[in-house]
N, C-alpha and C positions, 0 to 999 in steps of 0.2 A: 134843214129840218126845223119845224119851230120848238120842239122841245128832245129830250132826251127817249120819250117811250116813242116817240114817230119812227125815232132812229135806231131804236130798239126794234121795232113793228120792222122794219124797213131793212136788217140786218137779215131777219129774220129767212125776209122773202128773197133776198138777192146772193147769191155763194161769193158772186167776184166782191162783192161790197165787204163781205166777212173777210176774205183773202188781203184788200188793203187796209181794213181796219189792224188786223193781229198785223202784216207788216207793218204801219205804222207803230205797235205799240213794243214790238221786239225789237230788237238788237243784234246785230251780228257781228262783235266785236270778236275776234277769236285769231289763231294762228298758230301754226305747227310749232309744238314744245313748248306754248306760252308758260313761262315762270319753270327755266330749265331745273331749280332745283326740285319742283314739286316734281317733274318725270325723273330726276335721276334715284330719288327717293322711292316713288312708285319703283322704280326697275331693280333696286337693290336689295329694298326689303320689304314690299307687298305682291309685286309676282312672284316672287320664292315662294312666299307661304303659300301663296294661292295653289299655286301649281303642284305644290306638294303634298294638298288634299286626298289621301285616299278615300276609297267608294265609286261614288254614283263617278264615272266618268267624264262625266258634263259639266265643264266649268263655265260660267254663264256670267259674263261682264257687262253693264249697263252705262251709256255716254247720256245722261237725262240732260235733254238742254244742248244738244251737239252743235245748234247752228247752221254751219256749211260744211262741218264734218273734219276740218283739221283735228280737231283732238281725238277725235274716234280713230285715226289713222294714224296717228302718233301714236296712242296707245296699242294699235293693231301692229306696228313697227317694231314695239317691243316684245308685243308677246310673240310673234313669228321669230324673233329672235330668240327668245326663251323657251320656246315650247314647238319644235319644229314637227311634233307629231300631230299638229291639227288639232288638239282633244281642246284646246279655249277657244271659245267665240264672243261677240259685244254686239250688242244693242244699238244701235245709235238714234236716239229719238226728238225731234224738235216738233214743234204744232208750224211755222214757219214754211208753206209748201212752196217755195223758191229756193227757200235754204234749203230743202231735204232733195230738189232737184240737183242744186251742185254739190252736192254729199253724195248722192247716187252716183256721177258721175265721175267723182275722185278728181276732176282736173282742175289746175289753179295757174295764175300766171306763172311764170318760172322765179320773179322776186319773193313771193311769197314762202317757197320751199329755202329760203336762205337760214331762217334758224332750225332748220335738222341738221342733227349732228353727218359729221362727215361719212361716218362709214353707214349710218341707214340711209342717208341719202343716193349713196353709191347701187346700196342694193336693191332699193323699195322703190324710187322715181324712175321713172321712162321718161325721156327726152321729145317732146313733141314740137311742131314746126311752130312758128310765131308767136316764139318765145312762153311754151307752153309745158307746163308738166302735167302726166299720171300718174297717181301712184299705184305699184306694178299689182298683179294679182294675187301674189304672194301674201299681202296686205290685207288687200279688199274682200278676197275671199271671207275672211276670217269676222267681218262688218255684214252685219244689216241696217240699213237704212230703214225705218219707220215712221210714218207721221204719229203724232201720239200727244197727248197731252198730258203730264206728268201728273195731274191730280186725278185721272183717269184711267191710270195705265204702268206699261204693260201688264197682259196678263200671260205671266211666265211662272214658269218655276223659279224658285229663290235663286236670288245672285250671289257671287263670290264677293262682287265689287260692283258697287254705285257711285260714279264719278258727277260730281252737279255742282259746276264751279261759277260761281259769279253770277247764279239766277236767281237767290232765295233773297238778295238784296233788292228786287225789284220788286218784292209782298211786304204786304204790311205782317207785323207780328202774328196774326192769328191764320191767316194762310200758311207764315213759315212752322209755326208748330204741325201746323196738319200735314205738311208736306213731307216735314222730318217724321213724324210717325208712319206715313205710307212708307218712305227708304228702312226706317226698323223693320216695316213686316214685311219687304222684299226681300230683305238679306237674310243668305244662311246664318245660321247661329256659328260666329265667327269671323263672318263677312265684312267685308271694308267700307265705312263711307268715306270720301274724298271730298270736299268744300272747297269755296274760295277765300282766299286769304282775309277778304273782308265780311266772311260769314263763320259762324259759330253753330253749335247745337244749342238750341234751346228748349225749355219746355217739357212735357213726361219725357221725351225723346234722351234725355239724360240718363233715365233710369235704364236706357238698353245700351247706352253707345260710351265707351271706354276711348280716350286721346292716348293715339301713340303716337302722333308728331302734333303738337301745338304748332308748330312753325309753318307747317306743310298742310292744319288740318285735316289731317286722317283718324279717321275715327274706325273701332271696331266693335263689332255687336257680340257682350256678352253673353 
């Protein structure tokens, strides 16, 4: 292309050209439990509270940025274990439409399922031939898969919990404030955000969002 707006023009008119542009410009680093202490903190003391919400029945969890969907299923792992009456569900949304194919489809090679812990492993993975895992229904049920783009979207009823780890360090400052202010007016009043360890709240976004783990950034909306 000789310049930038050809390529622009040129984006425009072609779908697959747009499909390897966003794959070239994402990331799909990720993996079941990545940073076991931020899931055993999640498991101890923000599904509790969550789940102990009374009212509206519908507890509504969000994976923004999920990738290939390990973490959406990690945290489906736990809340099936905590909440065996079905009433929590999760989001899982990436713009990545390769990544939201193997997210849909729950299967990963079998090296990969090595950091879940021992006894969700036992109950949540099914054993498939050449050297294959899925994780079982029990799980998945509980996951939506959605293409979405996070400055976009969803359009839900407020969340319990917004989980968005490792993606606001790839925007420049004035993207991450806006992006932190859509996660404030997604969440219920009370609701969780979840960060990655090399991201922070910044910006009005302070004035809604309370640290109750510095270490784990976990933020809640007062």
């Amino acid at each position: 292309m000789p310049d930038l707006e050809a390529y622009a023009d040129f984006l425009e008119r072609r779908t697959p050209e747009i499909d390897a542009f966003i794959e070239t410009l994402t990331t799909r680093v990720t993996r079941f439990f990545r940073n076991p202490s931020f899931f055993d903190y999640l498991d101890r003391r923000v599904l509790p509270a969550i789940l102990s919400r009374q009212g509206d029945p519908a507890i509504a969890l969000w994976s923004a940025g999920c990738s290939t969907g390990e973490e959406a299923y990690s945290i489906a792992m736990l809340l099936a274990s905590r909440d065996p009456s079905g009433r929590a569900g999760l989001l899982a949304t990436d713009i990545d439409r390769k990544a939201m194919a193997i997210a849909r489809a729950a299967e990963y090679p079998q090296p990969e399922s090595a950091s879940i812990p021992r006894r969700l492993a036992a109950r949540f993975l099914l054993h498939l031939p050449k050297g294959r895992v899925r994780v079982a229904p029990e799980a998945t049920r509980r996951v939506t898969v959605q293409r979405a783009d996070i400055f976009n979207g969803p359009r839900r009823p407020a969340f319990d919990l917004i989980v968005c780890r490792n993606v606001l360090i790839y925007f420049e400052p004035e993207p991450q404030r806006e992006l932190l202010l859509r996660f404030v007016s997604a969440l219920r009043p009370g609701g969780f955000l979840a960060l990655g360890r090399a991201e922070r709240v910044t910006g009005p976004a302070r004035d809604s969002l309370v640290t109750v783990s510095a270490s784990e950034r976990f933020y809640r909306r007062n």
